[in-house]
N, CA, C and O atoms as a Maestro MAE file, in Angstrom:
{
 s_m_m2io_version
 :::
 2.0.0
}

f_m_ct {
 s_m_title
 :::
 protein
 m_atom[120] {
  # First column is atom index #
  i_m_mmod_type
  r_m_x_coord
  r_m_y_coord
  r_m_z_coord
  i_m_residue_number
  s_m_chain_name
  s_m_pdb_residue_name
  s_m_pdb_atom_name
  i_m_atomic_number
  :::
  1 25 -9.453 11.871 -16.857 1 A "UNK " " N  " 7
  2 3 -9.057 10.457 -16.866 1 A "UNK " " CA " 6
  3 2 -7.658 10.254 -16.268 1 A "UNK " " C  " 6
  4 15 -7.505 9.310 -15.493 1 A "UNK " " O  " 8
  5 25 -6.984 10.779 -16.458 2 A "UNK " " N  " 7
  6 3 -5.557 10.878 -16.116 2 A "UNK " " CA " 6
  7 2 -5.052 10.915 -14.816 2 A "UNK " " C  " 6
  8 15 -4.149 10.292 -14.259 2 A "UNK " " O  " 8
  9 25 -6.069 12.044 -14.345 3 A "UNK " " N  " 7
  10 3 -5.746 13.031 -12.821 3 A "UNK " " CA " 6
  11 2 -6.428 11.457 -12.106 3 A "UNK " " C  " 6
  12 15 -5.871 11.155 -11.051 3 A "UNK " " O  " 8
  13 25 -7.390 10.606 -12.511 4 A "UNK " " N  " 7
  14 3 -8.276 9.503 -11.805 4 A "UNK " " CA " 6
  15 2 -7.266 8.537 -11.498 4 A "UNK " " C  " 6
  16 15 -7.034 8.150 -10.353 4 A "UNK " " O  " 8
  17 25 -6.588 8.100 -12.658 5 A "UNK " " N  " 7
  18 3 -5.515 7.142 -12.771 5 A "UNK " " CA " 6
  19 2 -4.430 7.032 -11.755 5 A "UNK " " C  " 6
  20 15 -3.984 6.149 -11.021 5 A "UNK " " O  " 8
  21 25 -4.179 8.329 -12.019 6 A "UNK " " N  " 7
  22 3 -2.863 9.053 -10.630 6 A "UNK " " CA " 6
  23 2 -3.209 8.982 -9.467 6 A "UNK " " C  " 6
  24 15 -2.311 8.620 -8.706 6 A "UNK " " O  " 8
  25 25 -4.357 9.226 -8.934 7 A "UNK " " N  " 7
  26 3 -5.162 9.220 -7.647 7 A "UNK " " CA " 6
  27 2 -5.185 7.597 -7.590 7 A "UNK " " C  " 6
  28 15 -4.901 7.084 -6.508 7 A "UNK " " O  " 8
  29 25 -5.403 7.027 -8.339 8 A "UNK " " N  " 7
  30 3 -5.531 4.992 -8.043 8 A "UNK " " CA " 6
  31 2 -4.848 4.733 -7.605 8 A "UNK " " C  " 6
  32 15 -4.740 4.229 -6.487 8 A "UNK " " O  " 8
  33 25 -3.782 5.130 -8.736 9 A "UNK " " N  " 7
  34 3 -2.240 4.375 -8.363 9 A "UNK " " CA " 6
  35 2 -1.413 4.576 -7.365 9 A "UNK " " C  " 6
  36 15 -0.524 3.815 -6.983 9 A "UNK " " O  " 8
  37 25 -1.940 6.423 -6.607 10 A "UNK " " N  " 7
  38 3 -1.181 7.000 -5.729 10 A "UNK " " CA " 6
  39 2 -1.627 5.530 -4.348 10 A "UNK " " C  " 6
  40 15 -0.994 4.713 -3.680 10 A "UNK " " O  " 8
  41 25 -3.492 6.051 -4.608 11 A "UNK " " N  " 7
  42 3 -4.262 4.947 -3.279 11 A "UNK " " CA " 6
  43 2 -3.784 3.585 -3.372 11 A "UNK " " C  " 6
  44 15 -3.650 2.923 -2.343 11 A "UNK " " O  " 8
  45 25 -3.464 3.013 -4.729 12 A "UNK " " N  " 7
  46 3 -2.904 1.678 -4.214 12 A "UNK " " CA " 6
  47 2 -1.110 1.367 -3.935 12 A "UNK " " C  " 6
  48 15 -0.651 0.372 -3.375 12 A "UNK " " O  " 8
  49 25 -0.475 2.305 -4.395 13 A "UNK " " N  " 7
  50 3 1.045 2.126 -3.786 13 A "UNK " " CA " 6
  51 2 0.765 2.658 -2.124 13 A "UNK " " C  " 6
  52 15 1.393 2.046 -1.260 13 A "UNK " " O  " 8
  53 25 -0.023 3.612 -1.747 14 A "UNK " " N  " 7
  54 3 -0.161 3.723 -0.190 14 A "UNK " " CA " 6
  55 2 -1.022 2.426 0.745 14 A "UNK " " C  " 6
  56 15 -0.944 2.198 1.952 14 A "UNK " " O  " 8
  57 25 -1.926 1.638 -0.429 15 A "UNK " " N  " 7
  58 3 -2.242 0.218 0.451 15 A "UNK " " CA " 6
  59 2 -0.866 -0.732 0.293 15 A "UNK " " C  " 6
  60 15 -0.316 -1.186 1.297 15 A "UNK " " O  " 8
  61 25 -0.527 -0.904 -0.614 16 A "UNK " " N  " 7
  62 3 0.777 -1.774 -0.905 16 A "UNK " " CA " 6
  63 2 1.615 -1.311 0.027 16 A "UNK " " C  " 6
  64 15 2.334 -2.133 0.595 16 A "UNK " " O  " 8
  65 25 1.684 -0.221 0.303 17 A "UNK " " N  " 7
  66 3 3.150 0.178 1.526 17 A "UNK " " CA " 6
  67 2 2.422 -0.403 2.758 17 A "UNK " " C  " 6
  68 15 3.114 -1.150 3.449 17 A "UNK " " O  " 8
  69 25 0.924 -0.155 3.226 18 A "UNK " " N  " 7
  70 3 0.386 -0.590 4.651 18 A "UNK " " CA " 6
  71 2 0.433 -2.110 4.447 18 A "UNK " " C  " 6
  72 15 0.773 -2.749 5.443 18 A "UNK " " O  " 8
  73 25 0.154 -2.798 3.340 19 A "UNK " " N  " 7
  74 3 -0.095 -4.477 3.360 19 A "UNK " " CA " 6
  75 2 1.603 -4.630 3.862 19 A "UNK " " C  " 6
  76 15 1.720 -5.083 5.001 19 A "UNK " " O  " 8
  77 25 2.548 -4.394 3.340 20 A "UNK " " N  " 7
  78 3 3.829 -4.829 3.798 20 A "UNK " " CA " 6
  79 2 4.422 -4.210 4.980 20 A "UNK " " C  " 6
  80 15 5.568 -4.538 5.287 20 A "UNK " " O  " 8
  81 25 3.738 -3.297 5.730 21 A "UNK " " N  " 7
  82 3 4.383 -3.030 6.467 21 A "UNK " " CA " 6
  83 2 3.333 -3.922 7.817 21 A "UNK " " C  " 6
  84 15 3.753 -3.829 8.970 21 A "UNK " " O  " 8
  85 25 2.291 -4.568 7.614 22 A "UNK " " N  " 7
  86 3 1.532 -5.127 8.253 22 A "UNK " " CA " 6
  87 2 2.366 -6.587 8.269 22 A "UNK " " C  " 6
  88 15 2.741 -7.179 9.280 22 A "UNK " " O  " 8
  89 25 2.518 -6.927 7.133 23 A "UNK " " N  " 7
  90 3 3.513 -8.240 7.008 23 A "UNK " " CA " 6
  91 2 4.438 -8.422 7.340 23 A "UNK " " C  " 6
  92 15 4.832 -9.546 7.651 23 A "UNK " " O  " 8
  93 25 5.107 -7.397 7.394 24 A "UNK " " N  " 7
  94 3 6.370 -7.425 8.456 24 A "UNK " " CA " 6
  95 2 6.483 -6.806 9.546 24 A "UNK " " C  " 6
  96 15 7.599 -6.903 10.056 24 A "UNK " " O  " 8
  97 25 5.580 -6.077 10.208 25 A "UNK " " N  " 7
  98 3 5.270 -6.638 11.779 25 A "UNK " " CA " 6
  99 2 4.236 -7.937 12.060 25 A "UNK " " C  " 6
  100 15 3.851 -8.044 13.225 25 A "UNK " " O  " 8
  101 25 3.881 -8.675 11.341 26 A "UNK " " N  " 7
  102 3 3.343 -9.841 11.978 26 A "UNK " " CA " 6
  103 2 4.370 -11.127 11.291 26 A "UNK " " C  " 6
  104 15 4.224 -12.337 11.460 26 A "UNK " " O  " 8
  105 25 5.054 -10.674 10.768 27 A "UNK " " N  " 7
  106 3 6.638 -11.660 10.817 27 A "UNK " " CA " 6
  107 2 8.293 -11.752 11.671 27 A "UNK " " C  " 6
  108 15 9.281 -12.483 11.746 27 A "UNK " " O  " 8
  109 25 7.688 -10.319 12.257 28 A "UNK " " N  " 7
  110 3 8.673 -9.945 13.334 28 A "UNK " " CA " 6
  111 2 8.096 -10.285 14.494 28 A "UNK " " C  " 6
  112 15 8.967 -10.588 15.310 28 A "UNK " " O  " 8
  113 25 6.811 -10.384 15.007 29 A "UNK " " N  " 7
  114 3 5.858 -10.822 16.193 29 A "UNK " " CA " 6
  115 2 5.612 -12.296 16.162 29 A "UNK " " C  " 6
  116 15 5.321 -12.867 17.213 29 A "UNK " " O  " 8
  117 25 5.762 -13.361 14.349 30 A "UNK " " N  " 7
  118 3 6.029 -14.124 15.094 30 A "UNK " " CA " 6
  119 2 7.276 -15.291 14.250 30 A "UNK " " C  " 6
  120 15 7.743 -16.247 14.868 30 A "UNK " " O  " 8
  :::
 }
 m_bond[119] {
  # First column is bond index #
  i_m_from
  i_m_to
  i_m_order
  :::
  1 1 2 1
  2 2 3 1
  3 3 4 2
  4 3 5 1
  5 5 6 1
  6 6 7 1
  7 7 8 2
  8 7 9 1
  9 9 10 1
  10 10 11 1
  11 11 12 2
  12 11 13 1
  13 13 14 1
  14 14 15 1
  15 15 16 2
  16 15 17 1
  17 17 18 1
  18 18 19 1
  19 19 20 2
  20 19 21 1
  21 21 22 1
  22 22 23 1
  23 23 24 2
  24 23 25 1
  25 25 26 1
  26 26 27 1
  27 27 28 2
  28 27 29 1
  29 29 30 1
  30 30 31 1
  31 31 32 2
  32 31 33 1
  33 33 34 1
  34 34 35 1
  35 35 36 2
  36 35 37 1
  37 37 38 1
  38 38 39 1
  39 39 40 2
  40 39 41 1
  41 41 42 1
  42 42 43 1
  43 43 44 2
  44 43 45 1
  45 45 46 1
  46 46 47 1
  47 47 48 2
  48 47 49 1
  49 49 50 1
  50 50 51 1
  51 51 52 2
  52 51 53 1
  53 53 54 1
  54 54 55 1
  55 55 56 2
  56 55 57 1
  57 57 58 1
  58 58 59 1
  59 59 60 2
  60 59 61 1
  61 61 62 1
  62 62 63 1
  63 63 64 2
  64 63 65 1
  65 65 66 1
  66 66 67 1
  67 67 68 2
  68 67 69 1
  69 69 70 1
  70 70 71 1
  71 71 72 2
  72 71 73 1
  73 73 74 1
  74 74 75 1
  75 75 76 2
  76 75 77 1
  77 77 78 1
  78 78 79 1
  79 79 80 2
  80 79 81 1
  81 81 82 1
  82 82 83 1
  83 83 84 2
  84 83 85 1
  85 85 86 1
  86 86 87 1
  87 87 88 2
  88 87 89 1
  89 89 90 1
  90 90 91 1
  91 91 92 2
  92 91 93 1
  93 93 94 1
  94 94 95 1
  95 95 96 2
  96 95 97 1
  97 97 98 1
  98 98 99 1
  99 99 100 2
  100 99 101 1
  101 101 102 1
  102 102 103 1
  103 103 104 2
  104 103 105 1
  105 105 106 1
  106 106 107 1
  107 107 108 2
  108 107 109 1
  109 109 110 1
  110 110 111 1
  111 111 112 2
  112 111 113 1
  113 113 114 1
  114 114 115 1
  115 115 116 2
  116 115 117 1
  117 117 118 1
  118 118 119 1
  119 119 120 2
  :::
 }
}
């Protein structure tokens, strides 16, 4: 359960880093 949790949280702080780094190249483009 634990090791699952860690793996989530790892996969969603690595979407959270791509959503903002998507947001701020399409706030620097426009």
């Amino acid at each position: 359960m634990p090791r699952k949790y860690r793996t989530i949280i790892i996969y969603f702080m690595v979407a959270t880093m791509l959503i903002g780094t998507l947001f701020t190249g399409a706030a620097f483009w426009l």
